[in-house]
VEXDREN-2710 file (C-alpha; in Angstrom, 1 decimal):
% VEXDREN-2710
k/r/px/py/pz
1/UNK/86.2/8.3/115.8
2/UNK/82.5/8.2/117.2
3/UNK/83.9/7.1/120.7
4/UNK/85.9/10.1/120.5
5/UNK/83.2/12.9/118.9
6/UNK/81.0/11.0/122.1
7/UNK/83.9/12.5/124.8
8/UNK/84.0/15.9/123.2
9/UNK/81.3/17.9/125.5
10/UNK/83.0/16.4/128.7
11/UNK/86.7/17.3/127.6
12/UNK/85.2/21.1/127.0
13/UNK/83.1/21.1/129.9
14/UNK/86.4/19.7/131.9
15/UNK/88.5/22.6/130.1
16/UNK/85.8/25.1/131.3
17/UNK/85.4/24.3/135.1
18/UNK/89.5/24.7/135.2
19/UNK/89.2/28.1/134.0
20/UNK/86.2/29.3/136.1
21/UNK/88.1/27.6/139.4
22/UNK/91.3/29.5/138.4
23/UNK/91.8/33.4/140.0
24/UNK/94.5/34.1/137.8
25/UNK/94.6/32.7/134.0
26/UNK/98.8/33.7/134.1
27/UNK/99.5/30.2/135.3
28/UNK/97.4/28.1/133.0
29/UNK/99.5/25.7/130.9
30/UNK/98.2/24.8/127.3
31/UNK/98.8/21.8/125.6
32/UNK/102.2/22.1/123.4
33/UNK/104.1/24.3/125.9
34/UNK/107.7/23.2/125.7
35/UNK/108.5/22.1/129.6
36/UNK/111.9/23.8/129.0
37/UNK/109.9/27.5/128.9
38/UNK/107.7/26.9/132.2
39/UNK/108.9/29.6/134.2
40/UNK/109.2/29.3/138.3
41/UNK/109.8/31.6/141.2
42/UNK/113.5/33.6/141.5
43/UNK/115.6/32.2/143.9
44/UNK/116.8/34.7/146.5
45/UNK/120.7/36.0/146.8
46/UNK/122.6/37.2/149.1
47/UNK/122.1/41.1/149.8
48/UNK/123.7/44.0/151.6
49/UNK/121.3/44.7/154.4
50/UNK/121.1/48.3/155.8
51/UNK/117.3/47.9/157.5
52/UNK/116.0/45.1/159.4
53/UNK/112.7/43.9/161.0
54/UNK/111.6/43.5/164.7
55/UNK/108.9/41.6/165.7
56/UNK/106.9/43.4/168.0
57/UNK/104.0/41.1/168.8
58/UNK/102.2/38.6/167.2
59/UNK/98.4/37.2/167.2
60/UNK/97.3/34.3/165.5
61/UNK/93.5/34.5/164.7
62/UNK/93.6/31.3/162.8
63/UNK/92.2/30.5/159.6
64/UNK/92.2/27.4/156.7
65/UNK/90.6/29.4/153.5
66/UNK/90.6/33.0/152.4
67/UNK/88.1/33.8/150.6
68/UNK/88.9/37.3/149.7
69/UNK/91.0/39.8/151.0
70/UNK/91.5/40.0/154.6
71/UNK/93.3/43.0/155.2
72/UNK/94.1/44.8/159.1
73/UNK/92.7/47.7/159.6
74/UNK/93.7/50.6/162.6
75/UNK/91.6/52.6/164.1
76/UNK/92.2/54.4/167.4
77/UNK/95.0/52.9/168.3
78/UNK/93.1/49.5/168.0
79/UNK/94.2/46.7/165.1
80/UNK/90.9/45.2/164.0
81/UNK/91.2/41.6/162.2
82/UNK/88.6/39.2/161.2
83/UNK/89.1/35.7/159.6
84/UNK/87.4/33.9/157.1
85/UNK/85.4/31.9/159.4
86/UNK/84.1/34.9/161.4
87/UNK/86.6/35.5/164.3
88/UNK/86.8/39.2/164.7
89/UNK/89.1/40.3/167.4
90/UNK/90.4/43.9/168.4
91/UNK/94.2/44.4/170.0
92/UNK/96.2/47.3/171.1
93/UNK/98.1/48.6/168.4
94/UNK/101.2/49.3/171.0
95/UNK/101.0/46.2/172.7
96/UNK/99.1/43.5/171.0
97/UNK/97.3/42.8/174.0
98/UNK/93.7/41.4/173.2
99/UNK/91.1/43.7/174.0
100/UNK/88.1/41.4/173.0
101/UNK/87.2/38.7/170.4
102/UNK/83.5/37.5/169.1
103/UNK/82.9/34.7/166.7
104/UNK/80.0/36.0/164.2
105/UNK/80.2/32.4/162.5
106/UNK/79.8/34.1/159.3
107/UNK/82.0/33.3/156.5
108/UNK/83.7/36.4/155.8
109/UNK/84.7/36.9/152.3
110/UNK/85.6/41.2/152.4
111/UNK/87.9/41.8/155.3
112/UNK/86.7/44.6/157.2
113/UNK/86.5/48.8/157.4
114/UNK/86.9/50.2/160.8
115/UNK/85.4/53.4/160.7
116/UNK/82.7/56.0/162.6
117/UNK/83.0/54.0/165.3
118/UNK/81.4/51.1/163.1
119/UNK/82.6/47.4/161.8
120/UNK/81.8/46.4/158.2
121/UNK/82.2/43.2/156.4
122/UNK/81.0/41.5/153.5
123/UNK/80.0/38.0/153.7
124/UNK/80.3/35.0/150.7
125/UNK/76.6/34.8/150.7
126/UNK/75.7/38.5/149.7
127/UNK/75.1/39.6/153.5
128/UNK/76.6/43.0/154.7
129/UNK/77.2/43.3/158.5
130/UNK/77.8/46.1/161.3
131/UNK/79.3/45.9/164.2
132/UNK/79.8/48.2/167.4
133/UNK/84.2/48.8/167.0
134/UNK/83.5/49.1/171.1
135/UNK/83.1/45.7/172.1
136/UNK/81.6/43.9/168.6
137/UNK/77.8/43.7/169.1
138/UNK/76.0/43.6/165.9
139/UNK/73.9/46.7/165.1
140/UNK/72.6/45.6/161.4
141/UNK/72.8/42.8/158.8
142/UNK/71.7/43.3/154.9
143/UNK/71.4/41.6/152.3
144/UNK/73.4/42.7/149.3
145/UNK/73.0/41.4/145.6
146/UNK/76.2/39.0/145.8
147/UNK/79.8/38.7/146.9
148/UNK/82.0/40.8/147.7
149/UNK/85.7/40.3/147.9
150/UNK/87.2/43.6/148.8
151/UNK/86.3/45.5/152.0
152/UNK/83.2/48.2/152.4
153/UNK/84.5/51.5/153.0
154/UNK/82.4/54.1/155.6
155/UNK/81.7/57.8/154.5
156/UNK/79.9/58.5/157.6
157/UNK/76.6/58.7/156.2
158/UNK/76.7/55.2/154.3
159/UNK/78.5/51.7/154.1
160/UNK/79.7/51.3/150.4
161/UNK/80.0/48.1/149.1
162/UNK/81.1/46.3/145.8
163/UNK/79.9/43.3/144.7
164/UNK/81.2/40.4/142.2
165/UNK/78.4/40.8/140.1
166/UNK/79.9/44.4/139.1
167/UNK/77.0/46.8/141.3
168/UNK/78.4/48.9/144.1
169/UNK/76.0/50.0/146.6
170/UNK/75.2/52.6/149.7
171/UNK/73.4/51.4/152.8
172/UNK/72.5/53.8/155.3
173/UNK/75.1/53.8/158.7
174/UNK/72.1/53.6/161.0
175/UNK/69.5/51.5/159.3
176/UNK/71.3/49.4/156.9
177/UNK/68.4/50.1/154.1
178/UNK/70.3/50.3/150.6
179/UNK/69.9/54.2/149.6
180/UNK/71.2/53.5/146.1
181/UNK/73.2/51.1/143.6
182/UNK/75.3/51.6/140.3
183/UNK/75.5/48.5/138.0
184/UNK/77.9/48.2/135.5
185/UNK/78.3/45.7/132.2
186/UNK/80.5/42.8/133.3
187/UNK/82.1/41.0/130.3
188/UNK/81.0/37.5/129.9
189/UNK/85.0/36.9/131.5
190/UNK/86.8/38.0/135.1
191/UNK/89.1/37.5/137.2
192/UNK/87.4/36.5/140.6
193/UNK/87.7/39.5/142.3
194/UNK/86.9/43.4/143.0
195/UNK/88.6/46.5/143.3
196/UNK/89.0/48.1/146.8
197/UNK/86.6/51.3/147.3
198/UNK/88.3/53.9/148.9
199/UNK/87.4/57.8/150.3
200/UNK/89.3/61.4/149.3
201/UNK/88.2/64.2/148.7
202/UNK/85.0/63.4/149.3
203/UNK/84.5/61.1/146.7
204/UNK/84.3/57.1/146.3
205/UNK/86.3/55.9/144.0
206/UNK/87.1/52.5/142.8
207/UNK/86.9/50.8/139.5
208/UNK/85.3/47.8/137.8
209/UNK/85.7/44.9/135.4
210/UNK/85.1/46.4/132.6
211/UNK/88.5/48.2/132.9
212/UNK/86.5/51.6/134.1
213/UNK/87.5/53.9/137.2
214/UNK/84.6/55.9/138.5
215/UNK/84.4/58.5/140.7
216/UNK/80.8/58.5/143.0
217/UNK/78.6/61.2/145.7
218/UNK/78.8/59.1/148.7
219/UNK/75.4/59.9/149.6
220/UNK/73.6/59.6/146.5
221/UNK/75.8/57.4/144.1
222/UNK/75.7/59.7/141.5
223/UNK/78.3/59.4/139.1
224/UNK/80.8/62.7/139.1
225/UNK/83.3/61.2/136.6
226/UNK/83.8/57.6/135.1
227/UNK/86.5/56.7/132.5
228/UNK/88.2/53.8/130.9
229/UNK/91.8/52.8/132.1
230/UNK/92.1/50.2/129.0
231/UNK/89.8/49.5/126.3
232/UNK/89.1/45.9/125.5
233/UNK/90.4/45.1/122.3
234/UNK/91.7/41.9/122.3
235/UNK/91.0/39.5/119.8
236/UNK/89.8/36.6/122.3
237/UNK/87.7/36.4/125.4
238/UNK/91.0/35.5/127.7
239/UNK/92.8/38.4/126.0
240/UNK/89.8/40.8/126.7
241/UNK/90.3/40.7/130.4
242/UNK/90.8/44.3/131.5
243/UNK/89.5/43.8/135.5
244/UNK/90.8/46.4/137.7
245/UNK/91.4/44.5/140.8
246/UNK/93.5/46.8/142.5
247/UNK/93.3/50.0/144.8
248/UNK/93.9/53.2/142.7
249/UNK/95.7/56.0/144.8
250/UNK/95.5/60.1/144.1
251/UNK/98.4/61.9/144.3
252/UNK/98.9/65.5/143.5
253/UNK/95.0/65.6/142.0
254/UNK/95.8/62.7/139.5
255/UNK/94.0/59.4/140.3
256/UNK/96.6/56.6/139.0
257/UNK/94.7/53.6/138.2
258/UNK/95.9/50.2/136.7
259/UNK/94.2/47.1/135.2
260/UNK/95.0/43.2/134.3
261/UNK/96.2/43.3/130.7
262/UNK/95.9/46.5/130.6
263/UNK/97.3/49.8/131.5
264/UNK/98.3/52.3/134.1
265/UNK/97.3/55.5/133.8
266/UNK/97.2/58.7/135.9
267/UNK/93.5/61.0/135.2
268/UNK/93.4/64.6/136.1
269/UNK/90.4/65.0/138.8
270/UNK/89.9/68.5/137.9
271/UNK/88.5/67.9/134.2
272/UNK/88.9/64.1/133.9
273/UNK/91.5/64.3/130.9
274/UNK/94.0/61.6/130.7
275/UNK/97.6/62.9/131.5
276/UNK/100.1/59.8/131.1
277/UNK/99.8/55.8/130.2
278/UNK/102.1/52.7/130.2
279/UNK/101.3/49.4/129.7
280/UNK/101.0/46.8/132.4
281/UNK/99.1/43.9/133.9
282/UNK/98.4/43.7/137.5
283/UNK/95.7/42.9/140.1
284/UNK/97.1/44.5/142.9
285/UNK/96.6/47.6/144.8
286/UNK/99.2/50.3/143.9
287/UNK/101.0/52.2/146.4
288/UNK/102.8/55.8/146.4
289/UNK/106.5/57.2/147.6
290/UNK/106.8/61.0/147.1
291/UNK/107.1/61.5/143.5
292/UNK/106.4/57.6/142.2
293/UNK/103.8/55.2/141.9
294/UNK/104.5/51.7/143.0
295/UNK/103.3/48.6/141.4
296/UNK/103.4/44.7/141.4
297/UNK/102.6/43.3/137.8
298/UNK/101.5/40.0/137.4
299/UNK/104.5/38.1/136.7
300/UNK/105.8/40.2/140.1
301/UNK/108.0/42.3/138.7
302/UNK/108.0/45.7/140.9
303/UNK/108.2/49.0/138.8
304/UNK/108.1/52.4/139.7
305/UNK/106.5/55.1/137.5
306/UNK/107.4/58.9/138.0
307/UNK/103.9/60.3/139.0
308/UNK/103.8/63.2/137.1
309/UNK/104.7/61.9/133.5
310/UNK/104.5/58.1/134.1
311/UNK/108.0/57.4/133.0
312/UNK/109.4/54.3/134.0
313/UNK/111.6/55.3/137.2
314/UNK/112.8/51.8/138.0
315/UNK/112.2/48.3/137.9
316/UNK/113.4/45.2/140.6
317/UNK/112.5/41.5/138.7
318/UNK/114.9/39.7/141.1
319/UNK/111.3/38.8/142.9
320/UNK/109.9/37.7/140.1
321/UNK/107.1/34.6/140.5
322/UNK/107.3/34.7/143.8
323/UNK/103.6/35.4/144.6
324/UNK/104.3/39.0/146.1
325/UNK/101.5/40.9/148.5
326/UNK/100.4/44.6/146.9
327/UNK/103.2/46.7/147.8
328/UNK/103.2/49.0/150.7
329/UNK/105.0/52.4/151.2
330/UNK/107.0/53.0/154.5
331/UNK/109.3/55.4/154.8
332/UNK/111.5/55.6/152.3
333/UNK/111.1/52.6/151.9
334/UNK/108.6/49.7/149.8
335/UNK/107.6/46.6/151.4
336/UNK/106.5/43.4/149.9
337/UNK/105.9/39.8/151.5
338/UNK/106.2/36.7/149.4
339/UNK/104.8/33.0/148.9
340/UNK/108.0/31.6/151.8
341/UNK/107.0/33.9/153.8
342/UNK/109.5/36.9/153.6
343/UNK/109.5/39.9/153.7
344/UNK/111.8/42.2/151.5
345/UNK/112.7/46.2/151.8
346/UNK/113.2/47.9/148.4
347/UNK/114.4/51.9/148.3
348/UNK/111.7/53.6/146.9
349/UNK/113.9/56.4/144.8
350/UNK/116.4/53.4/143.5
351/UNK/114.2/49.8/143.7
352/UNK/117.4/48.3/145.4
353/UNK/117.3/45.9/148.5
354/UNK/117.8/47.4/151.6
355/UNK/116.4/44.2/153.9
356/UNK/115.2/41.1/153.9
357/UNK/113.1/39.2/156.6
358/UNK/111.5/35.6/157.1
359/UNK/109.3/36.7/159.6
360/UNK/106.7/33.1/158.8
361/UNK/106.5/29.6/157.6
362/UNK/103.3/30.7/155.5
363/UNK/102.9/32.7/152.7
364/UNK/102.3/36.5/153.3
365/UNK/99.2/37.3/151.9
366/UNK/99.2/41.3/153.2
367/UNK/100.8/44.0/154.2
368/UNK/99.9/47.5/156.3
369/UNK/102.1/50.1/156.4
370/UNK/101.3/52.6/160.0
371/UNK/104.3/55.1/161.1
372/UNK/107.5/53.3/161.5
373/UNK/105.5/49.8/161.4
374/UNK/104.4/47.3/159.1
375/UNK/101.3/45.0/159.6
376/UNK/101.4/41.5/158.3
377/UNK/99.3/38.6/157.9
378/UNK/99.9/35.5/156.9
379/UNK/97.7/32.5/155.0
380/UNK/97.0/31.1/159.0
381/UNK/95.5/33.9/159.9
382/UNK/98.4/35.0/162.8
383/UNK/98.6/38.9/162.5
384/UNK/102.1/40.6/162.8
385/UNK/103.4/44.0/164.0
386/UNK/107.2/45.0/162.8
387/UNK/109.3/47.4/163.5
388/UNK/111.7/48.8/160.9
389/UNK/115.1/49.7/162.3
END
């Protein structure tokens, strides 16, 4: 019994480090599970295919570990793409013809915003970088107060950037000097990750850990309007885990917002009053498809909610556990890639398959939806452009 009470503070210390190295808690596995209710990814049938994928070029930027999100972005007609390790390079969007490349040697941790004629990324030790989008010369490098694992976004006036230790901040375009911060409460447990700033209507929005969406003055940070998604009440510190990881999206004046263990919820911008909620879990960016809002929950179930009342419109499990991207709208269609590396076509008004596409031997890890195209990426780093006949 003493050679046992001696072990004690390693076997909790062990238990600890597996949770902190762990981005999502859904997969843990306690002692007494019965092996016979382990659940594992659904196996793919045979479907009716009425759209299919054309490759129309492909660039491989190469890349062994992603650090955070590392997302495409288009900007006049260019597709900008850096990898963890710091290769940046810019192609035609038509073509895929390189245009020019630049290793920074930083490791990259946000992805990038293309924007005002200005690069922005995030690095994994709290620097924030911009580069020219003509040809990649560096114009400033801060220093932020950690992390960040979502990209900046550009207002024109000021980079915005959020960081892991729950502050978001705006630096000046031209200078780089931080102009002003908002810090919020972390609880003493996340998910390793941040939610994905975004622009409209003149606003930043974006929301935190703490289950909050908040709605900020680009040029001042000054809070216009901040509200909780879910409230945490559960009874342990795992079950209290309310991040919002995810992009939000506005539709029709109604920011629809969605949290891990949580909730989805649409707010009305015009005087901040909740309109509809349903219950979910998800970390991933939610998407929108004329009157529905799109999401991926955490078990990878895709449900669609009607956008003006929230009720359930649909829902496809027949992907379930099978490490989807964050959906993307094209069309009429939804797109999502998987951990095999395919790529499946859902109608947006039913949820039923319309294509499927193994377009890569690695697991997709995002998707872009521009016009009639989708952008891909994969976990090696090789960019993809796809044509949806």
């Amino acid at each position: 019994m003493k050679l046992l009470n001696n072990f004690k503070p390693y076997l909790v210390l062990a238990f600890l480090l597996i949770l902190s190295s762990c981005s999502s808690l859904g997969s843990l596995k306690f002692w007494g599970d019965d092996e016979e209710d382990e659940e594992i990814p659904a196996e793919l049938y045979s479907i009716s295919e009425n759209r299919y994928l054309d490759r129309v070029w492909s660039v491989s930027n190469g890349n062994d570990i992603i650090y955070g999100r590392l997302i495409p972005v288009i900007y006049e007609g260019k597709v900008f793409y850096i990898n963890s390790s710091g290769y940046i390079s810019s192609v035609d969007l038509d073509s895929g013809k390189l245009l020019w490349s630049k290793d920074t040697q930083d490791l990259v941790s946000s992805g990038l915003d293309v924007s005002f004629k200005t690069i922005s990324y995030g690095t994994l030790d709290g620097g924030l970088v911009a580069l020219d989008s003509k040809n990649g010369d560096e114009i400033w490098r801060s220093l932020t107060s950690s992390e960040s694992l979502s990209p900046p976004v550009n207002s024109g006036s000021h980079v915005i950037i959020q960081t892991v230790d729950g502050r978001i901040s705006g630096y000046n375009i031209k200078s780089g000097k931080r102009d002003w911060f908002h810090q919020t409460v972390l609880p003493s447990l996340t998910l390793r990750g941040t939610s994905r700033p975004f622009i409209d209507q003149g606003f930043v929005f974006t929301g935190f850990a703490s289950g909050k969406v908040a709605m900020f003055y680009p040029d001042s940070g000054a809070i216009r309007l901040e509200l909780p998604i879910t409230l945490n009440e559960g009874k342990s510190e795992l079950e209290r885990i309310i991040d919002i990881d995810g992009k939000s999206v506005i539709v029709n004046d109604l920011l629809i917002a969605a949290t891990y263990q949580g909730n989805i919820s649409a707010i009305n911008l015009r005087d901040g009053r909740p309109v509809w909620q349903e219950d979910i879990s998800t970390v991933k960016d939610l998407t929108s498809n004329g009157n529905r809002v799109v999401s991926v929950d955490s078990k990878d179930v895709i449900k669609a909610f009607g956008t003006a009342t929230g009720a359930i419109l649909w829902e496809q499990d027949d992907l379930k556990l099978r490490k989807l991207t964050s959906p993307a709208s094209i069309s009429n269609l939804i797109a999502v890639g998987d951990f095999e590396g395919y790529i499946h076509l859902l109608n947006a008004q039913s949820g039923a398959f319309e294509g499927r596409e193994k377009v890569s031997r690695d697991a997709i890890t995002e998707i872009e939806s521009v016009g009639n195209h989708l952008l891909i990426v994969d976990t090696s780093g090789r960019v993809q452009k796809l044509s949806i006949k």
